[in-house]
NULUMMAR-678081 format. One line per field, with one value per atom (N, C-alpha, C, O, CB): residue in one letter; atom name; y negated, z negated, x negated. Coordinates in steps of 0.2 Angstrom, whole numbers, always signed. Glycine has a CB too. Layout:
<rs>
resn c(a,...) .
name c(CA,...) .
c2 c(Y,...) .
c3 c(Z,...) .
c1 c(X,...) .
</rs>
This chain:
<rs>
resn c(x,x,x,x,x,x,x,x,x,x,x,x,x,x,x,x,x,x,x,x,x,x,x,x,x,x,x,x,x,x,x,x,x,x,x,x,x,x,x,x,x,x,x,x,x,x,x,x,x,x,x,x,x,x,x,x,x,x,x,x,x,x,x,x,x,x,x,x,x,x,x,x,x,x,x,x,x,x,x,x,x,x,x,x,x,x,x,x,x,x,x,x,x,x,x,x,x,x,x,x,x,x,x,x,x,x,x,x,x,x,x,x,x,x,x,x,x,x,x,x,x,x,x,x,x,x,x,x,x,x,x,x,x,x,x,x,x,x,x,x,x,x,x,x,x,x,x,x,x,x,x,x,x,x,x,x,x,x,x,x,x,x,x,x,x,x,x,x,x,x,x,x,x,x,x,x,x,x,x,x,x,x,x,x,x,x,x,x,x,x,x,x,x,x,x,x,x,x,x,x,x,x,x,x,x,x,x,x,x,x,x,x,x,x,x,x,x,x,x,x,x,x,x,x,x,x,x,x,x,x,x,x,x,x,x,x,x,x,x,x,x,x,x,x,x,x,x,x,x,x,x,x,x,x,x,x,x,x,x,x,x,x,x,x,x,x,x,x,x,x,x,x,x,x,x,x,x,x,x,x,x,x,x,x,x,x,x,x,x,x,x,x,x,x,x,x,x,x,x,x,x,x,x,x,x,x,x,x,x,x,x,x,x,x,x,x,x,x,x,x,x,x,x,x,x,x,x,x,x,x,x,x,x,x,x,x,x,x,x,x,x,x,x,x,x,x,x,x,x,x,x,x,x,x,x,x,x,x,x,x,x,x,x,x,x,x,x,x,x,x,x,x,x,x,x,x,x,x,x,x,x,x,x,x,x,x,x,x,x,x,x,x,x,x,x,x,x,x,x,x,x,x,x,x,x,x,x,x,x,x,x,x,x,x,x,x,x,x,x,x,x,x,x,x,x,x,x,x,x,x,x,x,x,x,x,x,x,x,x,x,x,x,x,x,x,x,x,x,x,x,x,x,x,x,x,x,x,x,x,x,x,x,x,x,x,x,x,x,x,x,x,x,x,x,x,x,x,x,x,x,x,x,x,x,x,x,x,x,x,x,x,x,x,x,x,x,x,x,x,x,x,x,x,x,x,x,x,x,x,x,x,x,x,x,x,x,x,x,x,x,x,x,x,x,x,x,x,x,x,x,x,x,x,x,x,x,x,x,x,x,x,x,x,x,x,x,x,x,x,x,x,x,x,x,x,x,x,x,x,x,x,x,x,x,x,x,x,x,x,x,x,x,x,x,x,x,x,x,x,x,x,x,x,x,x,x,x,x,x,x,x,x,x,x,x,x,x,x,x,x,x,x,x,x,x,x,x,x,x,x,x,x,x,x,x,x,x,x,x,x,x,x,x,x,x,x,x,x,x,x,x,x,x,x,x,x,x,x,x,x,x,x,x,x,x,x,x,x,x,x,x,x,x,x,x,x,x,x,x,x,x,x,x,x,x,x,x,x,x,x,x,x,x,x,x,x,x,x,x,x,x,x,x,x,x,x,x,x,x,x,x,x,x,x,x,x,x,x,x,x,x,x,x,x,x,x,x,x,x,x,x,x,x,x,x,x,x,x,x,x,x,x,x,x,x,x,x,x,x,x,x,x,x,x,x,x,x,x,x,x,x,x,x,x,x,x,x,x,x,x,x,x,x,x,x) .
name c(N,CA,C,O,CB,N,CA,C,O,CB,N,CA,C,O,CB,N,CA,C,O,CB,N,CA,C,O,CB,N,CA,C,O,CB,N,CA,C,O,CB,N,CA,C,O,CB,N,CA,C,O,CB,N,CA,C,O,CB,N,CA,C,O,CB,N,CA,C,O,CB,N,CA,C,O,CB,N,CA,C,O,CB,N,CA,C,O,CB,N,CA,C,O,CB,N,CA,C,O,CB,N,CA,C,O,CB,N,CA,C,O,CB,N,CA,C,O,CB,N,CA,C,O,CB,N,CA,C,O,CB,N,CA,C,O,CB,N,CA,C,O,CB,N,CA,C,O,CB,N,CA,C,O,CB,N,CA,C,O,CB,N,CA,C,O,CB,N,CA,C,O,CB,N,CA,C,O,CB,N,CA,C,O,CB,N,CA,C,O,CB,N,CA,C,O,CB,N,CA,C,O,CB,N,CA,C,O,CB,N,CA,C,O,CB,N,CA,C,O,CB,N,CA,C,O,CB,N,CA,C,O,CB,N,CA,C,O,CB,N,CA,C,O,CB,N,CA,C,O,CB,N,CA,C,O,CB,N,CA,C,O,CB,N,CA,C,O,CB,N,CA,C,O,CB,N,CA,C,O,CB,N,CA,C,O,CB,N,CA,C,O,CB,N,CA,C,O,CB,N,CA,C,O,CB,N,CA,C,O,CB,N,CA,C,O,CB,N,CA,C,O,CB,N,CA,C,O,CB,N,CA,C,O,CB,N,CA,C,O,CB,N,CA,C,O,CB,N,CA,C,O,CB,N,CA,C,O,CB,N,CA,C,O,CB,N,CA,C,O,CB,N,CA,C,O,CB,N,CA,C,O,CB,N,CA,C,O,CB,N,CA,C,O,CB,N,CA,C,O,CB,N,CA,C,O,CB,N,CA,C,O,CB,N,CA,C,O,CB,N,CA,C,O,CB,N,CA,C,O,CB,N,CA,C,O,CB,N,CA,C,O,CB,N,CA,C,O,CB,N,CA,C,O,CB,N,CA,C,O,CB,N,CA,C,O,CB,N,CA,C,O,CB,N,CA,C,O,CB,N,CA,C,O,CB,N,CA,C,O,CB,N,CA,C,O,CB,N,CA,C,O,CB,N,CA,C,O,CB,N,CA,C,O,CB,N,CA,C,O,CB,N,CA,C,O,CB,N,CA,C,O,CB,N,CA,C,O,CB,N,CA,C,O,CB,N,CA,C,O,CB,N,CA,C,O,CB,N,CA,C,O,CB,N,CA,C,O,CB,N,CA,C,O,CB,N,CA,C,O,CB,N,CA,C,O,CB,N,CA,C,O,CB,N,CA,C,O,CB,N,CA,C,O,CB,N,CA,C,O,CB,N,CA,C,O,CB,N,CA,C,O,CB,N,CA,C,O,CB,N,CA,C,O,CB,N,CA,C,O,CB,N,CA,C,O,CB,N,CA,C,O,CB,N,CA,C,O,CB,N,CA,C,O,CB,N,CA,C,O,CB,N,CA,C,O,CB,N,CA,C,O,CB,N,CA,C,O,CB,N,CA,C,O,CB,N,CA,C,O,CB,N,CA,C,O,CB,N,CA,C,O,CB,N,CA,C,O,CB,N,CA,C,O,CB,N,CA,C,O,CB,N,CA,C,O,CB,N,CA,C,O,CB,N,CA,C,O,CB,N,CA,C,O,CB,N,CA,C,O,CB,N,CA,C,O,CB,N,CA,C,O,CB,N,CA,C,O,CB,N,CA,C,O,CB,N,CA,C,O,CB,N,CA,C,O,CB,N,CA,C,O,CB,N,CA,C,O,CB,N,CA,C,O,CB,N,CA,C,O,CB,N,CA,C,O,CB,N,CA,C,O,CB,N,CA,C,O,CB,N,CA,C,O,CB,N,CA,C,O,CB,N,CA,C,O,CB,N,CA,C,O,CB,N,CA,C,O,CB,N,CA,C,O,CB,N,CA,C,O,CB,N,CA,C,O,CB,N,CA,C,O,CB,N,CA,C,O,CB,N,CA,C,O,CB) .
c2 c(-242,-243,-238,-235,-250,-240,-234,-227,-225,-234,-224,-217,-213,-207,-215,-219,-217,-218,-216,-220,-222,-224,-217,-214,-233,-216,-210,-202,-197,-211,-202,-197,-194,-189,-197,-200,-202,-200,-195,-209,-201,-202,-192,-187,-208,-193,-184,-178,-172,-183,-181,-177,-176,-171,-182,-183,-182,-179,-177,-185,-180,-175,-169,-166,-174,-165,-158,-156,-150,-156,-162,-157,-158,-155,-159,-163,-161,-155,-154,-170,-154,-149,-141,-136,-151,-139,-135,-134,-129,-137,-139,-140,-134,-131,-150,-133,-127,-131,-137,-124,-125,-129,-132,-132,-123,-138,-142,-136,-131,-148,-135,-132,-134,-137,-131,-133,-127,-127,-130,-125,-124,-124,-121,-117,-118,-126,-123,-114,-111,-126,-111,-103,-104,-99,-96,-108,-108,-108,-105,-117,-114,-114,-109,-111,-120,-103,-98,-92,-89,-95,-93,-84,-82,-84,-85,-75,-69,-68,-69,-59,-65,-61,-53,-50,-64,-51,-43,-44,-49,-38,-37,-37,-35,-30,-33,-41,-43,-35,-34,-49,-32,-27,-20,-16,-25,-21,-16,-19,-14,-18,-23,-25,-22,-18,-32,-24,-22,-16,-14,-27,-13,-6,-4,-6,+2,+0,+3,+4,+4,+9,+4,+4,+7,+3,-3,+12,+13,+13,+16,+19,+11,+11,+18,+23,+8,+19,+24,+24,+24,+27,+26,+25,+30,+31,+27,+34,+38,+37,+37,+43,+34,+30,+22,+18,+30,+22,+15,+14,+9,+11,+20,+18,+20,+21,+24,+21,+22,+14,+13,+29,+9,+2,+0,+1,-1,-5,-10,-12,-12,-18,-16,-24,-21,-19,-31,-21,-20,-24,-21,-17,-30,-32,-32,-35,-39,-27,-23,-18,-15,-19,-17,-12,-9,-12,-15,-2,+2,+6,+10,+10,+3,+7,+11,+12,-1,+13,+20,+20,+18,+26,+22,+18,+26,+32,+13,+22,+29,+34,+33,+26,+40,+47,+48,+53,+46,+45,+48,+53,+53,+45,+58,+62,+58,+57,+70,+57,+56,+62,+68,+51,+61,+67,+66,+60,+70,+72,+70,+64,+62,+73,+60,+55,+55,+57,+46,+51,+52,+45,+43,+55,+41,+36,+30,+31,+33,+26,+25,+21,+22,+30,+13,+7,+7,+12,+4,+1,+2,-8,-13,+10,-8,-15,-15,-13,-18,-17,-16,-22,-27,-13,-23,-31,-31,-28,-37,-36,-36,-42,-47,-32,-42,-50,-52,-50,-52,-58,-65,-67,-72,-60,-62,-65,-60,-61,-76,-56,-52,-49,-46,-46,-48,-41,-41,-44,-41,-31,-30,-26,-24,-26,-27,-24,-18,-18,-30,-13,-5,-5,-6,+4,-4,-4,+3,+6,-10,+7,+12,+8,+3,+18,+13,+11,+14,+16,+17,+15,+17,+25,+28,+14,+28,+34,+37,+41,+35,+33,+33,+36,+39,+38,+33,+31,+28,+25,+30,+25,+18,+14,+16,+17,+7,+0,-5,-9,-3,-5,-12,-19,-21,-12,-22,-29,-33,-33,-32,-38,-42,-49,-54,-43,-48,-56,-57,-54,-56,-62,-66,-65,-64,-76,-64,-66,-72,-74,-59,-74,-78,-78,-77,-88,-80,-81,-88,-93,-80,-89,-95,-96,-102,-97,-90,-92,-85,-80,-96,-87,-79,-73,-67,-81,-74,-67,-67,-63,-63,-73,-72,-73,-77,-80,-69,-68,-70,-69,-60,-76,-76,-71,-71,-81,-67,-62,-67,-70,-50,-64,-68,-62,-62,-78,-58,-57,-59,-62,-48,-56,-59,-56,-51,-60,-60,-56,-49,-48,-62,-46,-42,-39,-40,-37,-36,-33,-25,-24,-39,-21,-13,-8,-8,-11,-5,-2,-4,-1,+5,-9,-12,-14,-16,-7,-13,-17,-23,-23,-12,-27,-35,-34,-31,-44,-35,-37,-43,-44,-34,-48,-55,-56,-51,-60,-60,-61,-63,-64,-69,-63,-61,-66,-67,-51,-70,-74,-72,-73,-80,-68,-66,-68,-68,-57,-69,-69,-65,-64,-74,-62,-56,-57,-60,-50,-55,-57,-51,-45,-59,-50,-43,-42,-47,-44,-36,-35,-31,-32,-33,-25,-23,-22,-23,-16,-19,-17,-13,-15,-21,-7,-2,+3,+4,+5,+5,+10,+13,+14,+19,+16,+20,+16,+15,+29,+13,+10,+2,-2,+13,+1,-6,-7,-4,-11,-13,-14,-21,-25,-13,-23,-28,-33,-32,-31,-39,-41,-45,-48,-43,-44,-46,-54,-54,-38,-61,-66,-65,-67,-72,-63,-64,-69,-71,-54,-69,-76,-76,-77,-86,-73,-72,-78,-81,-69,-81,-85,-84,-88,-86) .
c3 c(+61,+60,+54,+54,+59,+49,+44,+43,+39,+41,+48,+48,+52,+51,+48,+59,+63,+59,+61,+69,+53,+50,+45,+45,+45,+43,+39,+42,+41,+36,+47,+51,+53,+53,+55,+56,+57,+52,+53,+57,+45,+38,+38,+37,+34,+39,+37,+40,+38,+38,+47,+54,+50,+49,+64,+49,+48,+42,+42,+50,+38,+32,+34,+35,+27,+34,+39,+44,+45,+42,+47,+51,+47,+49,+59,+42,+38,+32,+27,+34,+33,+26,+30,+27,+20,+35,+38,+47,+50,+38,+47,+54,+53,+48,+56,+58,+59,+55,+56,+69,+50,+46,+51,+57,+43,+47,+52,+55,+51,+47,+60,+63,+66,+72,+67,+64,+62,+53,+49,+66,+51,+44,+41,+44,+42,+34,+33,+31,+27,+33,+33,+29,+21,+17,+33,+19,+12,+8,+4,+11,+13,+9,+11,+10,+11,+13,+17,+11,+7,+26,+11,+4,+9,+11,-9,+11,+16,+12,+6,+18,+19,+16,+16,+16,+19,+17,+16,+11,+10,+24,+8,+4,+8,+10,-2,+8,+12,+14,+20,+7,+6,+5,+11,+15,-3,+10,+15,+23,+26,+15,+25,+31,+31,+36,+31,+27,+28,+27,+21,+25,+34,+38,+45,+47,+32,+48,+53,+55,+50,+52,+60,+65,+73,+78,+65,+72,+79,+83,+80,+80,+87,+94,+95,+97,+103,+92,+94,+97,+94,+90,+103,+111,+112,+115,+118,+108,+105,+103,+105,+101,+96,+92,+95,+93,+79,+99,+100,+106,+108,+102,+109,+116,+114,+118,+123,+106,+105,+102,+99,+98,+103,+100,+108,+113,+96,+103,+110,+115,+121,+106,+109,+112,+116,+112,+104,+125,+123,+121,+123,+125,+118,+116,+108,+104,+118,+106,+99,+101,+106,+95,+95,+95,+89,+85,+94,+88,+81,+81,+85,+80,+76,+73,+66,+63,+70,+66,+62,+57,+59,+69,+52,+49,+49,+48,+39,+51,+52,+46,+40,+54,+50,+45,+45,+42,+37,+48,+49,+53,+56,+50,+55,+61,+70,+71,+59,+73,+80,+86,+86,+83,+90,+95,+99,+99,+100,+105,+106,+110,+111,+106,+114,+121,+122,+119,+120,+128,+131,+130,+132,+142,+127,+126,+119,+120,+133,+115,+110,+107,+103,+106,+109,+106,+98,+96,+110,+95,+88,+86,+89,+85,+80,+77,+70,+66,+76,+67,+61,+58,+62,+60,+51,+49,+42,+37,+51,+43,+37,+31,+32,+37,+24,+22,+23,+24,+16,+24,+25,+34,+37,+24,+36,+43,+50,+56,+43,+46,+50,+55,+52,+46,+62,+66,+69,+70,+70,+72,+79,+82,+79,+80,+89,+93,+96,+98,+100,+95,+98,+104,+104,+93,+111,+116,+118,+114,+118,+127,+127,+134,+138,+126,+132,+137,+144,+143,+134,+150,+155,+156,+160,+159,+151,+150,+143,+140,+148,+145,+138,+130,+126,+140,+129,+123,+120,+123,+122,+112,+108,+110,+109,+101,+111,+114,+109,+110,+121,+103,+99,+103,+107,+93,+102,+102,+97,+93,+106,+95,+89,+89,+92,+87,+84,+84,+75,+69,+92,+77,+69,+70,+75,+68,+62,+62,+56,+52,+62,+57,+50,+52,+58,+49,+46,+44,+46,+43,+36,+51,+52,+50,+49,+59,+48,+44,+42,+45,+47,+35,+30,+35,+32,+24,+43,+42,+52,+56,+39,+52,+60,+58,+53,+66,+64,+61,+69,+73,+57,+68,+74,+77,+72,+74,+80,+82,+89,+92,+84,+89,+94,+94,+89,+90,+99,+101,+107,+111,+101,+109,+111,+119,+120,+107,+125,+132,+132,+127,+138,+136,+135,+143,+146,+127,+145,+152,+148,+143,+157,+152,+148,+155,+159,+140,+156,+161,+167,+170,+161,+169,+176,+177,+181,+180,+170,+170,+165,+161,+168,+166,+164,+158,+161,+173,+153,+148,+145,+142,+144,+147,+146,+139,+136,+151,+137,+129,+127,+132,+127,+121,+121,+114,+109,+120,+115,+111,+111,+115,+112,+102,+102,+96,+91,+104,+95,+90,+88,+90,+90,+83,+79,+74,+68,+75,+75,+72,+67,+70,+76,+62,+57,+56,+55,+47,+57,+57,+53,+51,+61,+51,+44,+44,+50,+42,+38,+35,+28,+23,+35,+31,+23,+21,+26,+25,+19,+18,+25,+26,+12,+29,+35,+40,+44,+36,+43,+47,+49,+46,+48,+55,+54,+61,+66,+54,+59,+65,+69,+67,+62,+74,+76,+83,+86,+71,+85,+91,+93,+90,+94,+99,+103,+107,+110,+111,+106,+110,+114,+111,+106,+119,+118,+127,+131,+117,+124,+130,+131,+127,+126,+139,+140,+139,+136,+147,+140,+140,+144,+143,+134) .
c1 c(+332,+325,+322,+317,+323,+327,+324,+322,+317,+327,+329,+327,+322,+321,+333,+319,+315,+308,+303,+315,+309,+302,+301,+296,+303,+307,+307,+306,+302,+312,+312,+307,+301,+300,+308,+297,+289,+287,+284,+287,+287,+286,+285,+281,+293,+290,+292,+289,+289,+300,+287,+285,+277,+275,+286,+272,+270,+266,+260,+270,+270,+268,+268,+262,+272,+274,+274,+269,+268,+279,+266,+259,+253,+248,+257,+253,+246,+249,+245,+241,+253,+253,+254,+253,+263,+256,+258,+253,+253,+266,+251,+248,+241,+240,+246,+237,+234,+226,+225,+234,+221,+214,+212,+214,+206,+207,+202,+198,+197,+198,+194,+188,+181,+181,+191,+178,+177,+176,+172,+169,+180,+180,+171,+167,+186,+168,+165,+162,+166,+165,+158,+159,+158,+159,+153,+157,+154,+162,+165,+149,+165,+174,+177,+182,+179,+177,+181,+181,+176,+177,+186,+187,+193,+198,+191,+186,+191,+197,+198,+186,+203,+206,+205,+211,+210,+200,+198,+192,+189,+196,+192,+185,+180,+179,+185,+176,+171,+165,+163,+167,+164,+160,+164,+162,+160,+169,+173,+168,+165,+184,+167,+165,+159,+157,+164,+156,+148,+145,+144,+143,+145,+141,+144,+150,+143,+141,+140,+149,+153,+135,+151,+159,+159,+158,+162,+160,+161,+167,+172,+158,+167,+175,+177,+173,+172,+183,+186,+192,+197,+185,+190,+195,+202,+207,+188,+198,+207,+211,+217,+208,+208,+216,+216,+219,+216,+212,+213,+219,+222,+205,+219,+222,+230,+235,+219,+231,+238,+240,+246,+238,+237,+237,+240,+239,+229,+244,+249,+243,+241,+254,+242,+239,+231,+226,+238,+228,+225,+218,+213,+226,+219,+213,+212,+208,+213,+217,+215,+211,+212,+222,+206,+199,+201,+204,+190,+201,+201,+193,+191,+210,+190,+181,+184,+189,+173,+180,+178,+171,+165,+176,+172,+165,+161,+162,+165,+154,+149,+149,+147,+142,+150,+152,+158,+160,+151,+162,+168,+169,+164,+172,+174,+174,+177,+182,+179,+172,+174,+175,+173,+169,+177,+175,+170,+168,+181,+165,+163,+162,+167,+162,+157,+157,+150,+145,+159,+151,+141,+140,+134,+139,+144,+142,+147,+153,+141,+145,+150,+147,+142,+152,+149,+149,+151,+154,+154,+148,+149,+146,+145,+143,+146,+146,+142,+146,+153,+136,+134,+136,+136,+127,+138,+136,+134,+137,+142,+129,+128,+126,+129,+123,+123,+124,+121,+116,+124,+121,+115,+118,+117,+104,+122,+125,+121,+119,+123,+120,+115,+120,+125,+109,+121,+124,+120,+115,+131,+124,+122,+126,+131,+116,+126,+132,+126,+120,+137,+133,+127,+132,+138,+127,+129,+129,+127,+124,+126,+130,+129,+124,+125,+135,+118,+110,+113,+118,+100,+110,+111,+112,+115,+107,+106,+106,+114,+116,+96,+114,+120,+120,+124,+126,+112,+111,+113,+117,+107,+112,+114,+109,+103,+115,+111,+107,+109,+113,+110,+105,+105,+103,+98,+100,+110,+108,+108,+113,+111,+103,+103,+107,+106,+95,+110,+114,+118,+117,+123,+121,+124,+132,+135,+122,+134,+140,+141,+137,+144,+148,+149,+158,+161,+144,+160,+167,+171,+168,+166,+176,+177,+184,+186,+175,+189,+193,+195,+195,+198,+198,+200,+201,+202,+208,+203,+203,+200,+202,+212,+197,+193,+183,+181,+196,+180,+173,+173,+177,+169,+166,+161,+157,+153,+158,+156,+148,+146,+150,+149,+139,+135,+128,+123,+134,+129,+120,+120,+124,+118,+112,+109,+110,+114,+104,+106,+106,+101,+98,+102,+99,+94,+95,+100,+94,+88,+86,+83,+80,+78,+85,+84,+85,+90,+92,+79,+78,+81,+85,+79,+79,+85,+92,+95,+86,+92,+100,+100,+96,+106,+105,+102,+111,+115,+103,+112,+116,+117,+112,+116,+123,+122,+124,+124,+127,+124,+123,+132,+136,+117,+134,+141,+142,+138,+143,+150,+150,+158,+162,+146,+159,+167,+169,+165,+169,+176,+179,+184,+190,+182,+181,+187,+192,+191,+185,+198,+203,+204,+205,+210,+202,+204,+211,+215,+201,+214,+220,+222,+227,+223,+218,+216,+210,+207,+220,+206,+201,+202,+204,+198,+198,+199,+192,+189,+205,+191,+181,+179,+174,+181,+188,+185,+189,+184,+187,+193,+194,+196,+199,+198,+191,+193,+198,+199,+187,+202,+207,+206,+210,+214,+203,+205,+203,+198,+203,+208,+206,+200,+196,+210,+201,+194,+196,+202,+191,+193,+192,+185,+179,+194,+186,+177,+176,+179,+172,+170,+168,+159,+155,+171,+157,+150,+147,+151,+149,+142,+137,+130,+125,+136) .
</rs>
């Protein structure tokens, strides 16, 4: 009887000491594990070095001013403080398409983004609700995956 009491005892410690944060953590308690400032500016998708990445729900951006090659069209991500994003989208004509949305921090090294739906010369864009996992971040490149889930 003892040692199942103790076992219990023991199991249970190890999952509140080791078991996965409470969720949704708040962002106020959250100290990233990247330097935040590195985050904030402009990132574009770049489908070259990205297609040398395993996994493919890993994205590699690029921070604006770097050299890309040409495309007739080229997704991107701004973010800024106060929880401001936008996702740049390519328009039908294969322009850039801002969409306005939020981001916030939900653990040291996953970010929520959230824009919005939008209707743009005839075509309808549903509104996007993703979770990025940072895998690195540095002044010119960011590295990281995609959970993401329409709405």
């Amino acid at each position: 009887m003892k040692s199942s009491y103790l076992f219990a005892l023991s199991l249970a410690l190890f999952v509140s000491c080791c078991g996965p944060a409470p969720f949704p953590m708040s962002p106020a308690t959250i100290t990233p594990a990247f330097d935040e400032a590195k985050l904030l500016k402009t990132w574009w998708y770049d489908w070259r070095q990205a297609a040398a990445l395993s996994d493919s729900f890993k994205k590699l951006y690029v921070a604006d001013g770097q050299p890309l090659p040409p495309a007739r069209g080229r997704t991107g991500m701004t973010f800024e403080k106060g929880g401001k994003y936008t996702y740049i989208g390519i328009a039908p004509a294969d322009g850039p398409l801002p969409f306005s949305g939020s981001w916030k921090w939900i653990s040291p090294t996953h970010i929520h983004v959230q824009h919005e739906a939008k209707m743009y010369q005839g075509a309808s864009f549903s509104a996007v609700s993703d979770t990025l996992e940072i895998l690195s971040l540095s002044d010119t490149v960011l590295v990281a995956r995609h959970r993401q889930s329409r709405f």
